[in-house]
C-alpha positions in Angstrom: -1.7 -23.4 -16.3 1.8 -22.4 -16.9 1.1 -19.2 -15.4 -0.5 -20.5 -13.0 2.7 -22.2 -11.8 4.9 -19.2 -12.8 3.1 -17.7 -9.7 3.0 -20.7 -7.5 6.9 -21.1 -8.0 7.1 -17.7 -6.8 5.1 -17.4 -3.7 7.2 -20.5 -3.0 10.3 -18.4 -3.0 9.5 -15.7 -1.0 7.7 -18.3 1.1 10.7 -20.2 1.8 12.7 -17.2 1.5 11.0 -15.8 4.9 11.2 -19.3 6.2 14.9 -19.2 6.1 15.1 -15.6 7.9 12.3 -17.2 10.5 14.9 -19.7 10.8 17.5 -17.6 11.7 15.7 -15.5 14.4 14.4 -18.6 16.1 18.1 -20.2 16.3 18.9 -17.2 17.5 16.3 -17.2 20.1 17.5 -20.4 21.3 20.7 -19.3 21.5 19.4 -16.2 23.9 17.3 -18.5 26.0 19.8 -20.8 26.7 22.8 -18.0 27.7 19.9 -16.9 29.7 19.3 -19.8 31.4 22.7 -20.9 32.6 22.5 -18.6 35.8 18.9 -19.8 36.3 18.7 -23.9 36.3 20.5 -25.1 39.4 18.0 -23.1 41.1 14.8 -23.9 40.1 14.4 -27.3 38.0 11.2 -26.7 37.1 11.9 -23.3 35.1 14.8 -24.8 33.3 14.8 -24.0 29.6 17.6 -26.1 28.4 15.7 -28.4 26.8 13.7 -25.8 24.8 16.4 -23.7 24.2 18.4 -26.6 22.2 15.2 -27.7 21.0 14.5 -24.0 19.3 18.3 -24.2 18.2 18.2 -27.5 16.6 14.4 -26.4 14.6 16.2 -23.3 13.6 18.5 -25.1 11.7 16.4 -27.3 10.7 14.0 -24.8 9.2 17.4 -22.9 7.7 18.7 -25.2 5.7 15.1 -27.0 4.9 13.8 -23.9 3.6 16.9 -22.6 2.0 16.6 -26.0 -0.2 13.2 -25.3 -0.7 14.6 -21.6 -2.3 16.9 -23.5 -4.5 14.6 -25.8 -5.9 11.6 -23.4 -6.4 13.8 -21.5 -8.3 16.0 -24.4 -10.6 12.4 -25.9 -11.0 14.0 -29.2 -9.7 11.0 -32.1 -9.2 13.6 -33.8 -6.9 14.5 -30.9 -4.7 11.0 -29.6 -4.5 9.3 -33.4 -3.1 12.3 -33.5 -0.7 11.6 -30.4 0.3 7.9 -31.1 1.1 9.1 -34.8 2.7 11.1 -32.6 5.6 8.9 -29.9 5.9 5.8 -32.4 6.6 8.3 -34.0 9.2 8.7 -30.5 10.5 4.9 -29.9 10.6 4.6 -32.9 12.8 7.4 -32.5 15.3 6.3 -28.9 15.7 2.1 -30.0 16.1 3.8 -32.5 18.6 5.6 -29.9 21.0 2.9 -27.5 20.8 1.0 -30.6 22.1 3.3 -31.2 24.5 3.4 -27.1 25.6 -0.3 -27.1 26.2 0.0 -30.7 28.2 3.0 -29.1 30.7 1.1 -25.7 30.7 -2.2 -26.9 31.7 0.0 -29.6 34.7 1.9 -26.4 35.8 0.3 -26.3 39.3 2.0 -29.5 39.8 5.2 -27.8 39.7 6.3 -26.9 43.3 8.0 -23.3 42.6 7.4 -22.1 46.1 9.9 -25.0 48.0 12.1 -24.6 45.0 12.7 -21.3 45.2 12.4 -20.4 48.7 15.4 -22.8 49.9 17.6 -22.8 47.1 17.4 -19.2 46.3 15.3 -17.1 49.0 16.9 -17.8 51.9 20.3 -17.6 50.4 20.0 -13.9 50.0 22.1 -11.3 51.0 26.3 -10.6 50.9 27.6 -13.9 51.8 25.7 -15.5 48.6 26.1 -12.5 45.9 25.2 -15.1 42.7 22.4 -16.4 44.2 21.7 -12.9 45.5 22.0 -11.5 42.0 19.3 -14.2 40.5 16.8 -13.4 43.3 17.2 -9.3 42.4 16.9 -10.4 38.5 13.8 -12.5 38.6 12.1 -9.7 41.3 12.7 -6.7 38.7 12.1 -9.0 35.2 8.5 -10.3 37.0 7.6 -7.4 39.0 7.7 -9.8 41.9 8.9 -9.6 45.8 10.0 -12.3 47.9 8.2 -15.9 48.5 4.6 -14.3 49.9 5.3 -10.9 49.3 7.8 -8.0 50.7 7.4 -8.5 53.9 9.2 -11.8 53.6 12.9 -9.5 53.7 12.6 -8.1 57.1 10.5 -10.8 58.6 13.3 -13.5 57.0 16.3 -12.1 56.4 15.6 -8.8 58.9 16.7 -6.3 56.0 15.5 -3.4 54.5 12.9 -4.5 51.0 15.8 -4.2 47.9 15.0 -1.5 45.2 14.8 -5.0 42.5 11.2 -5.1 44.4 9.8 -1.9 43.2 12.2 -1.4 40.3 15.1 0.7 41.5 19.1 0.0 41.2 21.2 -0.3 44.3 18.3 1.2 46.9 15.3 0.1 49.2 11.9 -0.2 48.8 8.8 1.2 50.9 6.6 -1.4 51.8 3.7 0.3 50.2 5.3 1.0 46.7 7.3 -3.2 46.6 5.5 -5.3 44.5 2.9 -7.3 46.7 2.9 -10.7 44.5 5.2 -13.2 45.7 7.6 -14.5 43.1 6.9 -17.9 43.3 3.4 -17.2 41.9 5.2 -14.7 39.5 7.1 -17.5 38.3 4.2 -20.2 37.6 2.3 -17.9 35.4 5.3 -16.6 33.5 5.9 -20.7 32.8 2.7 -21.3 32.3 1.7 -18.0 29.9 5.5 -18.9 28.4 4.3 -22.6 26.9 0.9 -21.3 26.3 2.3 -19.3 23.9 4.8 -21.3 22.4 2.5 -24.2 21.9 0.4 -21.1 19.5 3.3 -20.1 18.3 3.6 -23.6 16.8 0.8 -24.7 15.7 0.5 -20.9 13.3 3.8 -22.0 12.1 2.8 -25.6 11.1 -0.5 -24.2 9.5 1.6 -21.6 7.3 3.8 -25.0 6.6 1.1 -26.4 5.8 0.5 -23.9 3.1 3.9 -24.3 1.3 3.5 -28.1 1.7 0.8 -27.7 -0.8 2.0 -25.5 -3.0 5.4 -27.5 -3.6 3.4 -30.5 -4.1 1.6 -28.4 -7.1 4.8 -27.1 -8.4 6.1 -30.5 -8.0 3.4 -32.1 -10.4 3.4 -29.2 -12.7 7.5 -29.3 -13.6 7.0 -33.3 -13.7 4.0 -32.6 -16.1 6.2 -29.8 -18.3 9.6 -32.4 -18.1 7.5 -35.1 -19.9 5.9 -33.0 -22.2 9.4 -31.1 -22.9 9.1 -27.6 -21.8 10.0 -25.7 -18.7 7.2 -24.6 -16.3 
């Protein structure tokens, strides 16, 4: 039994010890996402990030200093720090099994979304030297998502009656041929990067909150066990 729980206390460690570097990388993420979305959002409402950037920020703290208590009291065998640890990682568990709820809702709804409007008046038609920010966003988003114009790359010369830019076939400061642009429109582009995106954080989640699950139940053990040893006098 004691061994048992030697072990157990442990795998807690090094369990909440990767939960505090996970927590770490995903504030960072957030971090990214959201100095990544600031050129982005006036644009296209519909692709804003913001509130899942802050929402990863604020969960990677969260899961920092929630699993760096969990460290502590794994390690100082302390009953008190060890139940308060599974309390706010159960409330974690649920908040994260809600938003991956929520990602697969908005995912599945995406077609409701109207990127093709969006993006062809308040970016598309806006392109060329007298608008060089928006012009810059409409380059970025063609060479991130492989993507040219609103229907395709015949939209530059039939629109705007320009030469197809190298962002549409992946080339800095030239043109395009027709035949070698990327054919999908980015509209389109955009819709399945969103929807693909919130797939995969709503998996993303929900393999977090199962692994969460995991450490819930082992702190609860560990829990009982130093409760047991502290009323029959001896450590765990």
């Amino acid at each position: 039994m004691g061994c048992g729980m030697g072990v157990i206390k442990y795998l807690l460690f090094i369990f909440n010890f990767i939960f505090v570097l996970f927590g770490l990388a995903v504030l960072v993420l957030g971090v990214l996402a959201q100095l990544g979305n600031e050129g982005y959002s006036d644009y296209l409402p519909e692709f804003n990030i913001t509130a899942p950037a802050v929402t990863f920020i604020v969960i990677g703290c969260i899961i920092f200093v929630v699993a760096f208590l969990g460290c502590c009291g794994a390690i100082r065998e302390s009953h008190c720090m060890i139940i308060t640890f599974a309390c706010l990682l159960l409330a974690i568990l649920i908040a994260q099994v809600a938003i991956a709820i929520y990602a697969f809702v908005v995912a599945k709804n995406s077609g409701d979304f109207n990127f093709k409007d969006k993006y062809a008046i308040d970016l598309f038609r806006k392109y060329g030297k007298d608008y060089p920010h928006e012009t810059e966003v409409v380059d970025t988003i063609q060479d991130w998502l492989k993507c040219c114009g609103v229907d395709g790359p015949q939209d530059f010369p039939v629109i705007h009656h320009i030469a197809i830019p190298g962002s549409c076939c992946g080339k800095k400061e030239s043109t395009c041929d027709p035949l070698s642009a990327y054919q999908e429109g980015c509209p389109d582009a955009l819709k399945e990067f969103f929807r693909s995106s919130l797939t995969i954080l709503g998996g993303v989640a929900l393999g977090i909150a199962a692994a969460e699950l995991i450490g819930i139940i082992f702190a609860l053990c560990l829990a009982n066990s130093i409760k047991n040893a502290q009323r029959r006098g001896y450590s765990v």
